[in-house]
DOLUMTI-704578 format. One record per residue (C-alpha): residue in one letter; x, y, z. Coordinates in steps of 0.001 Angstrom, whole numbers, plus 500000, padded with zeros to 6 digits. Layout:
AXYZ/...
END
This chain:
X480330320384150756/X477295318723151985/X476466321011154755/X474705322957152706/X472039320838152523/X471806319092155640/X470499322368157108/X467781323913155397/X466687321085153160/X467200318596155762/X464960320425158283/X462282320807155753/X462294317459153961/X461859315781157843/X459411317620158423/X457417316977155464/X457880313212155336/X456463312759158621/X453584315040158436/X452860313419154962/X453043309747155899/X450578310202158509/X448313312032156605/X448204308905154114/X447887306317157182/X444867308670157939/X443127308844154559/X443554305962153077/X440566304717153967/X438387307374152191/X439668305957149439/X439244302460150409/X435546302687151074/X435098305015148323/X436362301973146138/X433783299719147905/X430931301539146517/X432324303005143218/X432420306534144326/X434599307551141699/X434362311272142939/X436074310517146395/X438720308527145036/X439907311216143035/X439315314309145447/X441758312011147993/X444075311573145211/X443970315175144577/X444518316569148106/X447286313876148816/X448841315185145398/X448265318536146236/X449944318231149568/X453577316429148205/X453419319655145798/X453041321913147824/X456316324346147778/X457721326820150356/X458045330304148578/X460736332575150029/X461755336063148251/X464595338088148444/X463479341762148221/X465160345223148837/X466570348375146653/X468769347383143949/X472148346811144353/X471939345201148383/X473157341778146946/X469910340060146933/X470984338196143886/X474397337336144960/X472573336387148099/X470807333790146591/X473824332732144227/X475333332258147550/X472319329448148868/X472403328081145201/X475714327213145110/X475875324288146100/X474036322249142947/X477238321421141227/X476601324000138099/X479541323408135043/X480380326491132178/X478666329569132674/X476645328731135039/X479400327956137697/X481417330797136651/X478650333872136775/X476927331857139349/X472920330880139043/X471944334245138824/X473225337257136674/X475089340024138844/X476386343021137981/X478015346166139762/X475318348292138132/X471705347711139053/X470730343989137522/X467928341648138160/X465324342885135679/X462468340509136085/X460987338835138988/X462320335331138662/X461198332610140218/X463392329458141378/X462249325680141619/X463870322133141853/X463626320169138370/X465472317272137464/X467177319013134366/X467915323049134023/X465511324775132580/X464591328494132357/X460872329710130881/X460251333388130492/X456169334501131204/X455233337032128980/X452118339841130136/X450103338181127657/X450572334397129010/X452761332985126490/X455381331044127724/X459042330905125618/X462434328959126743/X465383330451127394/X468893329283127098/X471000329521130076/X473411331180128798/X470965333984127190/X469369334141130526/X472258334740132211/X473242337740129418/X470363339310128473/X468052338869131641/X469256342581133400/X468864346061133631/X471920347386132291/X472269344911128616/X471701345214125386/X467978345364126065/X467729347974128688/X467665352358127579/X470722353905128435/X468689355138132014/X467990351486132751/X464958351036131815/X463729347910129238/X463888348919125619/X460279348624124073/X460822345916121393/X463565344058123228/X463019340728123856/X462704341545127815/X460461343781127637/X457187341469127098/X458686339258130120/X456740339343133129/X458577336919135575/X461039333593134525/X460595330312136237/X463919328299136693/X463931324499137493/X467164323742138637/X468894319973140356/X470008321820143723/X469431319665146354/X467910322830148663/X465189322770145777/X464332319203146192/X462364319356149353/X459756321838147799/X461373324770148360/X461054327889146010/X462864330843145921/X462001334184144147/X464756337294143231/X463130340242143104/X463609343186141262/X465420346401143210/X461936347974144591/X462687351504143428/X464025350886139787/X461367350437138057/X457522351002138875/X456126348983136478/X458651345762138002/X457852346735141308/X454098346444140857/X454836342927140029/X457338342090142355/X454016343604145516/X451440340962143650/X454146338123144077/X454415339001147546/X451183338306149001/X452199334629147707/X454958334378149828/X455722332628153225/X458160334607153910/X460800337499153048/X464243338200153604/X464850342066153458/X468565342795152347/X470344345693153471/X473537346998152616/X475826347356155549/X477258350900154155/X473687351983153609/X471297350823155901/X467461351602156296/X466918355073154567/X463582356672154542/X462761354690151042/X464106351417152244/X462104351998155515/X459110352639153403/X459687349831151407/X460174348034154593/X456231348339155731/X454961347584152230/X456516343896152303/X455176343455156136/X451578344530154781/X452263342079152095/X453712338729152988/X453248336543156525/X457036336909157654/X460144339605157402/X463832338640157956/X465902341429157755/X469247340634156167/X472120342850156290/X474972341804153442/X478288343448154680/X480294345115151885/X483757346507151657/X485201344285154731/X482237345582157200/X481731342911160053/X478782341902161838/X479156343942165243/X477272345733168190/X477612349005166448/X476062347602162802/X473115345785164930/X472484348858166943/X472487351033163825/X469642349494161737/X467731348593164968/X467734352419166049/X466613353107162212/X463692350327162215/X462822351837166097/X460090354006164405/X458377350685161897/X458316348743165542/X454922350409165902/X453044349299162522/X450401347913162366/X452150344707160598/X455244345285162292/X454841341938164805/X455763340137160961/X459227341440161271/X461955339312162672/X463252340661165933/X466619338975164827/X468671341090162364/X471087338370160605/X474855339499159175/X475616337724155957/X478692337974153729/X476905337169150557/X480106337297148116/X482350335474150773/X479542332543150827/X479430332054147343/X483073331993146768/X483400329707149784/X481156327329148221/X482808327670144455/X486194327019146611/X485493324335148641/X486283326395151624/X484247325342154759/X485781327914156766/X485485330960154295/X481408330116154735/X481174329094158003/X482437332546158546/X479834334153156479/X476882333923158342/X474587331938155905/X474584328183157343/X473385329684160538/X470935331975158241/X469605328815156483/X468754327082159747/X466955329960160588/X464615329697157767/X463744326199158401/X462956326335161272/X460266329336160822/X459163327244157724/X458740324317159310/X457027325845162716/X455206328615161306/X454679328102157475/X454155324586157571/X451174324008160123/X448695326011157995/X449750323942154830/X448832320928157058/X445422322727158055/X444635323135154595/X445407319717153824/X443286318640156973/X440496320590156538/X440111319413152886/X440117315967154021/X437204316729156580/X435023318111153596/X435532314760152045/X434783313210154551/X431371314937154927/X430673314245150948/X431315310327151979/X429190310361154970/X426152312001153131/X426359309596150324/X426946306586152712/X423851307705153907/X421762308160150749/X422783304678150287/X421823302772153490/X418551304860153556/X417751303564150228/X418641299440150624/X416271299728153969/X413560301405152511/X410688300217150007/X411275300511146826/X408077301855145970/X409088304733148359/X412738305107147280/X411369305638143100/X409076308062144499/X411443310251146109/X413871309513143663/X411584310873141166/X411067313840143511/X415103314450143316/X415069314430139305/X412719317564139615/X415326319044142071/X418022318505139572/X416160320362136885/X415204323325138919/X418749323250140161/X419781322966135802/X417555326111135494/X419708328370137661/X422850326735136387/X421922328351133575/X420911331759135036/X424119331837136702/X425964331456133266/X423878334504132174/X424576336757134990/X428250336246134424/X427942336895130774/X426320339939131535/X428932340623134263/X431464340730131892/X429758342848128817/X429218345350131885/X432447345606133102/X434316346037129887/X432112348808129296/X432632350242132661/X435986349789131866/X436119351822129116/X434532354587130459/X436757354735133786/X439257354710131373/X438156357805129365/X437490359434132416/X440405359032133826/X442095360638130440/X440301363100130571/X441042363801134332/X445002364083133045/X444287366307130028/X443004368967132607/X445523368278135261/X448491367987133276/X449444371392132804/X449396372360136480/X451494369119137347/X453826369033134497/X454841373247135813/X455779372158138957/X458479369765137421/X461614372065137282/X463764371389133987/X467605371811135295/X469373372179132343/X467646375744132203/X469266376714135169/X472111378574134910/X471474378456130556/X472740381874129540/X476378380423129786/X475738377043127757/X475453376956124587/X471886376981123131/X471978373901121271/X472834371721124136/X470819373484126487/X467879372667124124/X468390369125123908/X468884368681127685/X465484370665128209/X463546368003125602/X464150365451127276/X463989366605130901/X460244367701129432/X459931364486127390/X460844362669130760/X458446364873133144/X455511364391131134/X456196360648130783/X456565360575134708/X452988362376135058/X451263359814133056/X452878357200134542/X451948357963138127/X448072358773136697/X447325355599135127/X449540353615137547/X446907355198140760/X444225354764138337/X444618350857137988/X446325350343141925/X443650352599143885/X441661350949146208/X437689350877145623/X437693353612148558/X439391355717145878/X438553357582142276/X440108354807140025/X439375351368138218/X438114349591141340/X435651351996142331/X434312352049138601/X434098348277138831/X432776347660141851/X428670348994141529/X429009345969138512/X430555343481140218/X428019344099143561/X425153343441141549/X426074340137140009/X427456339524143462/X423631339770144673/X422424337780141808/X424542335083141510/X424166334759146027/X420581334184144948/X421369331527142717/X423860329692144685/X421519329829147634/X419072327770145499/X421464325333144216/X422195324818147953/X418949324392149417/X417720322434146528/X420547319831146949/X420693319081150304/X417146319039149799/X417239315678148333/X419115314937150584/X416802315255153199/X413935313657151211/X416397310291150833/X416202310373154290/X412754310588154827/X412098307345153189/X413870305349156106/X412500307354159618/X414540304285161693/X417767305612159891/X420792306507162685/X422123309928162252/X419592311512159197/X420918313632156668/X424145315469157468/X424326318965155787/X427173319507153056/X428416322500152237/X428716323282148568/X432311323850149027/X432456320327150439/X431013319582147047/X433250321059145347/X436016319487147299/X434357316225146911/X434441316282142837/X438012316312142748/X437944320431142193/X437792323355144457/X440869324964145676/X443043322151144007/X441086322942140423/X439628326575140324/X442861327990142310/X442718331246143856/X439485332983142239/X437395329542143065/X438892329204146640/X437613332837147110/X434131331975145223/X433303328212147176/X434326329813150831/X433084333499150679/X430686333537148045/X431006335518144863/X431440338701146562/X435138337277147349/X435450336109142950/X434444339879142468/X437175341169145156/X439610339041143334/X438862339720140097/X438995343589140371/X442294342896142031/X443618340754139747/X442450342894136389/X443385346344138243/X446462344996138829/X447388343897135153/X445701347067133658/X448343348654135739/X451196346785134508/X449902346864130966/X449752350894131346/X453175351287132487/X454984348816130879/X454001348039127306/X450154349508126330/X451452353175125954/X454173351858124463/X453976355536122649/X454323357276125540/X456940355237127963/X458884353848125771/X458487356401123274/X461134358803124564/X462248357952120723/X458784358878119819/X458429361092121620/X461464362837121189/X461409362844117391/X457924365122117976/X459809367025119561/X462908367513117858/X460587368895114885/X458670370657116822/X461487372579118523/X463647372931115802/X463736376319115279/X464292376986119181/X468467376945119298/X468466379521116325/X466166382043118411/X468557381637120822/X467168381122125067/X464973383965125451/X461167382233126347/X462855378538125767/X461464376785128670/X458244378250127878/X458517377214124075/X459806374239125468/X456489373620127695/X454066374831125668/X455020372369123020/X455722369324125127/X452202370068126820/X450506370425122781/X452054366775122076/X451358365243125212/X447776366819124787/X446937364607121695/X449066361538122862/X446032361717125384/X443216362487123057/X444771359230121239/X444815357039123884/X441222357704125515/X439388357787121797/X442038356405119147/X444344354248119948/X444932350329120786/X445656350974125050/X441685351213125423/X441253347762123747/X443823346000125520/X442582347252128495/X438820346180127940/X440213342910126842/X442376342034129499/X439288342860132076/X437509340132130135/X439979337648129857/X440027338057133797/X436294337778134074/X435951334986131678/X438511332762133289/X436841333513136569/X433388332401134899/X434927329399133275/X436386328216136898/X432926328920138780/X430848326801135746/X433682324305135675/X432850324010139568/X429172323940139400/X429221321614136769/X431135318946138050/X429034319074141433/X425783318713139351/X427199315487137745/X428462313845140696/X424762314621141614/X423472312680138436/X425481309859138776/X425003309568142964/X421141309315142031/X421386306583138877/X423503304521141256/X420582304486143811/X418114303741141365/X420784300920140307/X421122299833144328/X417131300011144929/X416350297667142048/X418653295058143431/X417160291791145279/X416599292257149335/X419559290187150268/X421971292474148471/X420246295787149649/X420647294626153541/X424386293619152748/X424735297305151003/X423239298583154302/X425095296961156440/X428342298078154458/X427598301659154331/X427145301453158129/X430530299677158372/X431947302723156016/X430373305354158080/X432507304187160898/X435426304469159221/X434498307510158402/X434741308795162190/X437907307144162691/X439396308790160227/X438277312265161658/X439597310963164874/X442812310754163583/X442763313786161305/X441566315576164576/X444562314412166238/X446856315868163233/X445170318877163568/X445592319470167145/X449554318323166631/X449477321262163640/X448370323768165923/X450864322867168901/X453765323240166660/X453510326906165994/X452642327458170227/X455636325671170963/X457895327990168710/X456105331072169896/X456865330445173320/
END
C-alpha cells in the first residue's frame, strides 16, 4: 500500500528538493570564487550550510495522558515500512492495555534498524529490537509494582532512545517523537517539556470516551507554551465515530484555552482518527479499513503545515547563513584588491599595524578563557550552597507539609486488623514523604530566576561574567574590523571601503557557528553571552531536576525498599501495642528518618556532588564551544593576513590581475544576494499564502 507515502512524505520530499536545488544554483558560486583565491574558510562554511540544510529533519511529537493511543497512533503512520518477526507483529512501538511508553523515544529514517538508548549521564548503549520492544515500558520487569522504573533496572538510567528505521515516511527528513503519558511520571515528564521546545509541531491525542479533563486541559496550555504548533487528535475507542456531537464536545471543553495567551498555536481543526483500525488496515492490506480511519487525510494535514509553516523558517535560516558568508567573502575580497593596488611599502606597514591587533585581540582571548574558568568555580559553589539551602528549607517545612497528607488506611482502623493496618500506613507515609521531596527539589531545579530556586542562585554569577566577557567580545570586535578598516586605508580610490562583519558572520564564515557550537553558541554569537548564561542555567536547572527525581536520591525515590526497611525496624513494635497513637508513631518516625535522609543529602551524601558536577559539565561544554568559536575566527584571521603579505610581495602584473579578480568576485557576490533575496522573499510568501 503505497498511499501511505505518497501523502506525507511525498508533500515534504517536493518540497524540499526544490527549495534545495535552488539554494545550490544560488551558492555555488561562493564556493567557486572562494576556490579562486584559496579561501579555504568559505569553502567549507558553504559546504557546511548546504550540509546542514539536506539534514535538516522535521520533528513532530505525539503527546497526551497515558493510555490515549499515542503509541498505537504512531504504530499506525509506521506501518507501512515492511517490518518482519516481532516487529510486524507488536508493531514499531511497544503497546500495552496498561500505561506503556516509558521513555521519550525518538524516531528517524536509517538505512538498517537500529535502536540506541541515551543514558542521563551521556553514554550511549544499543538495544536489540526485540529487548526494546519488551523491556522499554512502564508496566515490565523493570518498572515497581505502582509503575514507576525500578532503581537498578536497566531503564532506569535511560533518558530518551533514538530509533533509525527504513520507513519510507522517514526518508524525507522527517522525525517523530512518542512521548511519555504527561501525568505518569514527573521525572519523564520533565523530559518529555525540554523535548518540546524542539519541536515543529504536536499532535495532542485524546481519547474519545475521555476527552479534555481539567489535567488534560492543563496539559493542553503547557505544550502550546512549548512548541510552535498544536493538532488536537481525538483516537475513537470502543466503536465511537467521528460525529457533530464528539466535535462539539471537546470544542465546548477547549472553549475556555481559546483565550491563552499561546492559544492562536492550536489547530482550529480537531481531527478523528481510528488509531487501532489504521494499523490493522495497514498490517492487512486493507485500503478501505484505513481510508476509513481518518489518518491519510491526517497525514496530508501535517504536510502541508510542515511544508507552509515549518519549512520557510528552515529556509530563512539557511538564507540568512548564506548572507553572513557572503559578507565574510566580500570583506576579504576587499582586503585583497586594496592590497594588489596599493604600495607595498604601505600595505607592510599596515600589515604590521594588524599583527599588533591580533595580539591585543590574543590577550583578551585569553581573559575570556579566565572569566569562564572562574564562571564555572563560581557557580558550582553557588550551586552547592542553593542546594544546602534549599535542604534546609525542607527540613523546616516538612513537618507542616507531610501533616496535611492524610494516610487512608487509618481511616476506619479499629475494625482491621493491626498488622495490616500498619503496613498500609508505612507506606502511605513512606510514599507522602517521598512525594514532598520530590515536588521540593523538582521547584527547586524548574523555578524560574523570578523565583527562590537554582536559577535565581545562579543568575548574580552568570550576570557578572555576562558583563565581563561583553567587554571582551566588544574588543575582539572593534579590534578586528579594525584592520579591516586600516587595509582599506592604504587604497583611498578603493570602491565600496570596508564593509562591517559581524562576529557572528565570522563565526559563520569559519565553517562553525550554529552548524558547530549548536544551541548554546547560536545563543552566544547572536545575543551575546547573556543568551550562553540563559541557556546554560536552563539547560543545568533542567538536568539537576531530572537527576533529583529520577536517579541522585536514589535513597529516597527509589528507596521505598530503603526506605521501607527503616521503617519496618523502626515500627516494629507498633502492631503489638495495638492502634492507639499509630498514626502519630507512625509520623513521628517517618518524619525522624526522613529528617536525616535530609541532613545526608545536603552535608553527606553523593546527590550534592553530582549536582555540582553536572553544573560544570554544562558550563564547561558551553566554554569549550565559545573558545572553539573564538579560536577558529582568530585563525582564519592569521591566515587571511599571511596570504596578503604572500599577494603584496608578488610582481605588479599579478597584483592588478588579483585586483581585477576580486572585483570580478565581488560581483558575484551581489548576484548571489540577488538571488538569495529572491528565495527569501518566495520563503516568506509561502506561509502568507497558507494563512490566508
Amino acid at each position: 500500500m503505497n498511499s501511505h507515502d505518497t501523502s506525507l512524505n511525498d508533500i515534504i520530499k517536493a518540497a524540499r528538493t526544490k527549495f534545495e536545488r535552488r539554494f545550490e544554483e544560488a551558492t555555488k558560486p561562493l564556493q567557486e570564487v572562494s576556490s579562486e583565491f584559496s579561501l579555504g574558510h568559505i569553502n567549507r562554511s558553504s559546504q557546511a550550510l548546504r550540509a546542514r540544510l539536506t539534514a535538516e529533519n522535521f520533528r513532530l511529537m505525539v503527546v497526551g495522558r497515558f493510555k490515549v493511543g499515542k503509541s498505537t497512533f504512531l504504530n499506525a503512520l509506521l506501518s507501512s515500512t515492511g517490518a518482519t518477526g516481532a516487529v510486524k507483529n507488536k508493531g514499531l512501538l511497544p503497546v500495552d492495555t496498561l500505561p506503556c511508553t516509558a521513555v521519550l523515544t525518538k524516531i528517524s529514517y536509517s538505512a538498517e534498524p537500529v535502536v540506541v538508548a541515551r543514558h542521563f549521564d551521556g553514554r550511549e548503549e544499543p538495544w536489540t529490537f526485540d529487548d526494546y520492544l519488551d523491556q522499554a515500558r512502564i508496566y515490565s520487569e523493570t518498572a515497581s509494582p505502582d509503575g514507576t522504573i525500578k532503581e537498578g533496572s536497566r531503564l532506569a538510567t535511560v533518558k530518551s532512545f533514538e530509533i533509525g528505521l527504513p520507513v519510507g515516511l522517514l526518508r524525507s527528513g522527517l522525525e517523530l517523537v512518542d512521548s511519555p503519558g504527561l501525568s505518569e511520571d514527573p521525572a519523564r515528564t520533565e523530559i518529555t517539556r525540554d523535548a518540546l521546545s524542539e519541536t515543529d509541531a504536536g499532535l495532542f491525542v485524546f481519547r474519545s470516551d475521555m476527552m479534555a479533563g481539567l489535567d488534560e486541559q492543563a496539559a493542553l496550555i503547557e505544550v502550546l507554551d512549548k512548541t510552535g504548533h498544536v493538532f488536537p487528535v481525538v483516537n475513537l475507542f470502543h466503536g465511537d465515530e467521528a460525529s457533530t456531537r464528539l466535535r462539539n464536545a471537546l470544542n465546548g471543553r477547549l472553549a475556555g484555552l481559546r483565550n491563552e495567551p499561546a492559544a492562536e498555536k492550536l489547530d482550529p481543526e480537531i481531527a478523528f482518527i481510528n488509531a487501532a483500525d489504521a494499523f490493522e488496515g495497514y498490517a492487512r492490506g486493507d485500503a478501505e479499513r484505513v481510508a476509513s480511519s481518518g489518518i491519510v487525510a491526517m497525514e496530508q494535514r501535517l504536510g502541508r503545515f510542515l511544508v507552509e509553516s515549518a519549512y520557510p523558517s528552515k529556509q530563512r535560516a539557511a538564507i540568512d547563513g548564506a548572507k553572513a558568508i557572503c559578507r565574510v567573502l566580500d570583506d576579504d575580497l576587499t582586503k585583497i584588491f586594496n592590497v594588489a593596488s596599493a604600495d607595498s611599502a604601505s600595505v607592510t606597514a599596515v600589515l604590521d599595524q594588524c599583527d599588533s591587533d591580533m595580539r591585543e585581540i590574543k590577550e583578551r582571548r585569553d581573559r575570556v578563557q579566565d572569566i569562564l574558568d572562574r564562571m564555572i568555580d563560581r557557580a558550582v559553589s553557588d550551586t552547592r550552597s542553593s542546594y544546602q539551602a534549599m535542604c534546609r528549607e525542607l527540613d523546616l517545612s516538612l513537618p507542616g507539609r507531610f501533616a496535611e497528607r492524610p494516610l487512608p488506611s487509618l481511616s476506619g482502623a479499629a475494625n482491621k486488623a493491626a498488622a495490616l493496618v500498619t503496613q498500609r500506613a508505612q507506606k502511605e507515609a513512606r510514599e507522602a514523604v517521598n512525594a514532598i521531596i520530590n515536588e521540593q527539589l523538582t521547584r527547586w531545579g524548574s523555578a524560574p530566576p523570578t523565583e527562590s530556586g537554582l536559577q535565581r542562585d545562579l543568575m548574580p554569577g552568570l550576570e557578572g561574567a555576562r558583563r565581563e566577557l561583553d567587554r571582551e567580545y566588544s574588543g575582539i570586535t572593534e579590534r578586528l574590523n579594525s584592520m579591516s578598516l586600516e587595509i582599506a586605508r592604504v587604497n583611498p580610490d578603493a570602491v565600496g571601503g570596508a564593509p562591517a562583519v559581524s562576529l557572528q558572520d565570522r563565526l559563520v564564515s569559519a565553517g562553525l557557528g550554529v552548524v558547530a557550537l549548536g544551541p548554546l553558541g547560536a545563543v552566544f554569537a547572536v545575543t551575546g553571552i547573556r543568551g550562553v548564561a540563559g541557556a546554560a542555567i536552563a539547560l543545568t536547572a533542567t538536568k539537576a531536576a531530572l537527576l533529583v527525581a529520577a536517579s541522585t536520591f536514589g535513597i529516597v525515590l527509589a528507596g521505598p525498599a530503603v526506605l521501607a526497611i527503616g521503617l519496618t525496624a523502626l515500627f516494629g513494635g507498633a502492631a503489638a501495642g495495638g492502634l492507639y497513637r499509630l498514626e502519630q508513631r507512625i509520623r513521628e518516625k517517618a518524619l525522624e528518618g526522613a529528617r536525616r535522609m535530609i541532613h545526608d543529602m545536603a552535608f553527606e551524601g553523593k546527590a550534592i556532588e553530582e549536582i555540582t558536577q553536572s553544573i560544570a559539565v554544562s558550563l564547561r561544554q558551553t566554554k569549550e564551544a565559545v573558545m572553539t568559536g573564538l579560536d577558529a575566527v582568530l585563525d582564519e584571521q592569521e591566515k587571511s593576513l599571511e596570504n596578503l603579505r604572500i599577494m603584496n610581495r608578488g610582481t605588479l602584473d599579478a597584483k592588478e590581475l588579483l585586483a581585477a579578480n576580486a572585483v570580478a568576485g565581488r560581483r558575484r557576490i551581489e548576484e548571489v544576494l540577488a538571488m538569495l533575496t529572491a528565495l527569501e522573499i518566495e520563503a516568506k510568501r509561502v506561509p502568507a499564502m497558507a494563512a490566508a
